[in-house]
C-alpha positions in Angstrom: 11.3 12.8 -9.1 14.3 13.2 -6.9 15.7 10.1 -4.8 12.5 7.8 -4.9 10.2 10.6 -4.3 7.4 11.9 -6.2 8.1 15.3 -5.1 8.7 17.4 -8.7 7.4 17.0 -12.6 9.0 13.9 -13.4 12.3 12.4 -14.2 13.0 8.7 -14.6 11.7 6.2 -11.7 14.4 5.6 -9.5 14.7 2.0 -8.7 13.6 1.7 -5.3 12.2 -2.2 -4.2 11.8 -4.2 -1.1 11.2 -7.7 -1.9 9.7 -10.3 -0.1 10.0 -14.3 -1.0 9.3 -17.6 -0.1 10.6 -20.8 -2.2 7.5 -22.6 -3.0 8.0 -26.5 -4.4 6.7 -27.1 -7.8 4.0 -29.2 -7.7 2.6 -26.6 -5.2 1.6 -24.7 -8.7 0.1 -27.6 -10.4 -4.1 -27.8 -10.9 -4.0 -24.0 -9.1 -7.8 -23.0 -9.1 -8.8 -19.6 -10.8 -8.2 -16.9 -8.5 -11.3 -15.7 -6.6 -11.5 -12.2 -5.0 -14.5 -10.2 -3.2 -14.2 -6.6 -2.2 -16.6 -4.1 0.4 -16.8 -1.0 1.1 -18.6 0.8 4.1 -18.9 4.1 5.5 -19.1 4.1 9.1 -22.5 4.7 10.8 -21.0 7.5 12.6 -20.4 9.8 10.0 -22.8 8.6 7.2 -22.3 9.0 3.6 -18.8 10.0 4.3 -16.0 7.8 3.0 -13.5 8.7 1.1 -12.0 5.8 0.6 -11.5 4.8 -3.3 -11.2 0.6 -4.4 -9.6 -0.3 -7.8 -11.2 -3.1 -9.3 -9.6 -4.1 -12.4 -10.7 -8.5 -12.9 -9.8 -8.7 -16.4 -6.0 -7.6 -15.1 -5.8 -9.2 -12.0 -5.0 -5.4 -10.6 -6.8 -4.1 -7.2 -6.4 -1.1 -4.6 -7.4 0.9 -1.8 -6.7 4.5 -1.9 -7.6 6.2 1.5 -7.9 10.0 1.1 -6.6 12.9 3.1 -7.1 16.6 4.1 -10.8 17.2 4.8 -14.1 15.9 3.5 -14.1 17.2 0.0 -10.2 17.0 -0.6 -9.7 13.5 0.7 -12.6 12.4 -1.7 -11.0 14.1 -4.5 -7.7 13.2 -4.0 -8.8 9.5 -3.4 -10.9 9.9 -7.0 -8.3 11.2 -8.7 -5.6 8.6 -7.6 -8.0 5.3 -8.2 -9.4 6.9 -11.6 -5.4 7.6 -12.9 -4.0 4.3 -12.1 -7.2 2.9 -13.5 -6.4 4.4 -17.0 -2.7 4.1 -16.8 -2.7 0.1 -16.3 -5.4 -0.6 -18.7 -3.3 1.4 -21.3 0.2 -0.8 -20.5 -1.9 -4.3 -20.3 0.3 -6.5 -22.2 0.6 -10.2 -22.3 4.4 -10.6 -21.3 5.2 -10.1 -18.2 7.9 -10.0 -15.8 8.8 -8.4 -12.7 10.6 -5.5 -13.6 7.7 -4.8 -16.1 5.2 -5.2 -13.2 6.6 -2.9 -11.1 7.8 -0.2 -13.4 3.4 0.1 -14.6 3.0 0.3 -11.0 5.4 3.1 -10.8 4.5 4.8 -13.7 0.9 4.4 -12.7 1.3 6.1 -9.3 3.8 8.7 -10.3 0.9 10.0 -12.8 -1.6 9.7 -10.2 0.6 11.8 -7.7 1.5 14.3 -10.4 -1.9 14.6 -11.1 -3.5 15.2 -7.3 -1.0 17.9 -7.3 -1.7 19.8 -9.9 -5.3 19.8 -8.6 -3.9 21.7 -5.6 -2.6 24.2 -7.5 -5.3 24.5 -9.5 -7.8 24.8 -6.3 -6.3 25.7 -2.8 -9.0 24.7 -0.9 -7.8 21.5 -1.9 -4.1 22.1 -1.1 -3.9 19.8 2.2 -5.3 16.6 0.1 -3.4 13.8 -0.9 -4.1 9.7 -0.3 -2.8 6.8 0.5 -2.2 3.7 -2.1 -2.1 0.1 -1.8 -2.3 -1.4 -5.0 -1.7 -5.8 -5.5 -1.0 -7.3 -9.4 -1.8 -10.2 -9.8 0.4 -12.2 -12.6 1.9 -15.5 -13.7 6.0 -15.5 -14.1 7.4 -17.5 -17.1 7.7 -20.9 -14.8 3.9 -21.0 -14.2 4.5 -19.8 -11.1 1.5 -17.1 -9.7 2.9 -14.0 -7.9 2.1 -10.7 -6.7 3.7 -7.5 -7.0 2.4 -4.5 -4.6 3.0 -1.0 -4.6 2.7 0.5 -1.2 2.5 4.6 0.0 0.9 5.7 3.2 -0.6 3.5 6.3 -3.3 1.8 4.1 -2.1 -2.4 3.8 -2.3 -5.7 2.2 -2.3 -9.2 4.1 -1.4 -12.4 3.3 -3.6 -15.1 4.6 -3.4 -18.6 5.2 -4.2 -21.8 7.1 -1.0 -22.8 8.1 0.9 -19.4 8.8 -2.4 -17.2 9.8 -2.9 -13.3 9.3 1.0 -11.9 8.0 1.0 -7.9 7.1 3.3 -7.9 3.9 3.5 -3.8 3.6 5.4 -1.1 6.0 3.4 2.1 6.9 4.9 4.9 5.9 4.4 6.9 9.7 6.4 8.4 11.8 8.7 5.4 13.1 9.2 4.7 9.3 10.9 8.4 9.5 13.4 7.2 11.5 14.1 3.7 11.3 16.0 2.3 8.8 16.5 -1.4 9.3 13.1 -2.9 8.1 13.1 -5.8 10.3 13.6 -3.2 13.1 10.4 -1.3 11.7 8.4 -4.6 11.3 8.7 -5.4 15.2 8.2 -1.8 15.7 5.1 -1.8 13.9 3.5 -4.8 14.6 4.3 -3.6 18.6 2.8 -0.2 17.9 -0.7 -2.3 16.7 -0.9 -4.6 19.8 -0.1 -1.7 22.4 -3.2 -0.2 24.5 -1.2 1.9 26.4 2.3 3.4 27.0 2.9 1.0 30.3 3.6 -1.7 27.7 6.3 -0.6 25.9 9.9 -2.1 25.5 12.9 -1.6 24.5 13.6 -3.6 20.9 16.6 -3.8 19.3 18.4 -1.0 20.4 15.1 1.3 19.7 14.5 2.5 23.4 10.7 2.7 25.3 11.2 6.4 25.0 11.1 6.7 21.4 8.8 3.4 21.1 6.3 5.4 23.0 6.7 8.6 20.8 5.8 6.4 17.6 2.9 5.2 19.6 1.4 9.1 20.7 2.2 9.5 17.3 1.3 6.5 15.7 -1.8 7.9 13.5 0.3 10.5 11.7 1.1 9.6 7.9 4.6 10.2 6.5 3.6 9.4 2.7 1.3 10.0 0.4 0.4 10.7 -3.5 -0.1 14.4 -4.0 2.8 14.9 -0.3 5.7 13.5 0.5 5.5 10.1 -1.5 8.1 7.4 -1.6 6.2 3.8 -3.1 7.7 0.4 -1.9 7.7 -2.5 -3.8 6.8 -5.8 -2.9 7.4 -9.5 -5.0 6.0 -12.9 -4.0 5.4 -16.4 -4.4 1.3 -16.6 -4.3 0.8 -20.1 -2.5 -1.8 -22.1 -3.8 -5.1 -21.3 -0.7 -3.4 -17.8 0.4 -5.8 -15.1 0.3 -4.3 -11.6 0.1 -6.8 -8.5 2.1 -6.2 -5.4 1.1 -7.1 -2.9 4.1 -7.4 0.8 4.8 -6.8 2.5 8.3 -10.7 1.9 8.8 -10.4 -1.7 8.7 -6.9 -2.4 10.4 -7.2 0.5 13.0 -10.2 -1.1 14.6 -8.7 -4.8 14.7 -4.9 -3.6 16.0 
């Protein structure tokens, strides 16, 4: 891997994180129910029997994840199979009982790196499946030393997770990795860029923000669809920490999903 990307056979993981945190009082933690979770998945009426979306459901863990698959019918499928089915073996093989948040994020790492490795040597193996790759959105679920409940997310491609509650609403925690990604830097920049790039229903509407001008909003709008990152492509995972607030719900989407409501 070369600079955070999972672009050769591998080398170490470099250490590449984007953290998120809130400071939570302690008796928020105290009593905290068992965590309840519920997951669907449907194929849209107008091209039935064809999703190739993959979800990880791993209870026992606390581990789940969309992967949302690429580069034609068959090769989004496989690639999307391939990538839920790797990290699937690779974090029930590392399950231990001590955790921490290095530990956390290095499975998730490891777990995708494989998963990327492997989609990739599928496309050598087969090139009719050279264009596929997938996206990856995987949340842990885990309890620090302190009591405390947290989650750790590993992030590649446009497919995201939510946090949800009553008092602060619908929050997107991840960054797609699309075309403005490609270019901006400053992720608070990106944020604003993003979240203006969901609400937009045409080109009249766009701004300048922060120094970004309407010109180049609007080319990260016609090009807004267009995915910089994926296992089995270009892939650069981020990694996100936080404080799981007692009622918080966290929704893990792909493009099907969020691309309607935006």
């Amino acid at each position: 891997m070369s600079n955070g990307h999972f672009e050769n056979p591998p080398g170490q993981p470099s250490n590449y994180a984007s953290r998120q945190e809130r400071e939570v009082p302690e008796e928020s933690f105290e009593s905290v129910p068992k965590i309840e979770f519920s997951v669907s998945s449907i194929a849209h009426e107008g091209h039935p029997g064809r999703n190739e979306d993959a979800v990880l459901l791993l209870p026992d863990i606390k581990v789940f994840g969309v992967f949302d698959g690429m580069g034609g019918r068959e090769g989004g499928q496989e690639a999307s199979k391939i990538a839920e089915e790797t990290v699937r073996r690779i974090l029930e093989q590392k399950e231990t009982r001590e955790l921490s948040s290095e530990k956390v994020e290095e499975m998730l790492r490891e777990a995708l790196q494989q998963a990327h490795l492997k989609i990739r040597r599928s496309q050598q193996e087969n090139q009719e499946l050279r264009e596929m790759g997938t996206t990856a959105s995987i949340v842990r679920l885990w309890e620090d030393e302190e009591g405390q409940r947290r989650i750790t997310i590993a992030n590649v491609g446009d497919s995201r997770v939510y946090r949800y509650s009553l008092s602060e609403g619908l929050e997107k925690i991840t960054l797609d990795h699309d075309v403005a990604s490609a270019s901006i830097k400053d992720k608070e920049t990106l944020r604003e860029i993003q979240a203006t790039l969901d609400n937009i229903k045409n080109p009249n509407e766009i701004k300048d923000i922060a120094g970004v001008s309407a010109s180049e909003i609007e080319e990260f709008w016609r090009l807004r669809n267009q995915v910089t990152g994926m296992l089995g492509g270009r892939a650069k995972p981020e990694i996100y920490s936080l404080v799981l607030v007692q009622g918080e719900r966290i929704i893990i989407t792909s493009d099907g999903i969020h691309g309607n409501l935006t």
